[in-house]
C-alpha positions, 0 to 999 in steps of 0.5 A, spaced: 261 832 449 258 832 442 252 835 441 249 829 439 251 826 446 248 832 449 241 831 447 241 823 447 242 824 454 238 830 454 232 825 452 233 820 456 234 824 461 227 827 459 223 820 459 226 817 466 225 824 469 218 823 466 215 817 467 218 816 474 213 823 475 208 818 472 209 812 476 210 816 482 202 819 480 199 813 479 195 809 484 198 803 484 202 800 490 209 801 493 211 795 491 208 796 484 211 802 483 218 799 485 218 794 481 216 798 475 221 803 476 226 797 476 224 795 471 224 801 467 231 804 469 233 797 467 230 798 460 233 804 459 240 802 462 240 797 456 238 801 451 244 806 454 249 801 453 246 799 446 246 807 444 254 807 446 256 801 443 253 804 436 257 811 437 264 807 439 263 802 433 262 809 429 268 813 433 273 806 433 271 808 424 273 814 423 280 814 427 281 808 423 280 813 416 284 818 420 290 813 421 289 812 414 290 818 412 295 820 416 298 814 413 298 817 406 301 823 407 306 820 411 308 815 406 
């Protein structure tokens, strides 16, 4: 793992940690809470998937420059 990808799990690591505290403290119902805690982590889930697409774009960029470099040197 980068040390880029360690602390963006960190971090979102961090805030689900800290708003399921949150909810868990809040005088709202059970079925309240459960469908806040959903939603969230379905939040977060998605904002995880758009986070790791943006990194295999960027690694799917650099291995293609280092083909291409290789390429030069090999030709």
């Amino acid at each position: 793992m980068t040390k880029e990808t360690k602390i963006i799990v960190g971090v979102l690591a961090g805030a689900a940690l800290g708003a399921t505290i949150a909810l868990a403290l809040s005088s709202d119902s059970t079925s309240d809470l459960k469908g806040k805690v959903s939603d969230f982590f379905a939040d977060l889930l998605d904002a995880s998937k758009d986070k790791l697409a943006g990194l295999t774009d960027k690694a799917t960029g650099v291995a293609d420059k280092v083909k291409d470099k290789i390429a030069e040197i090999n030709a």
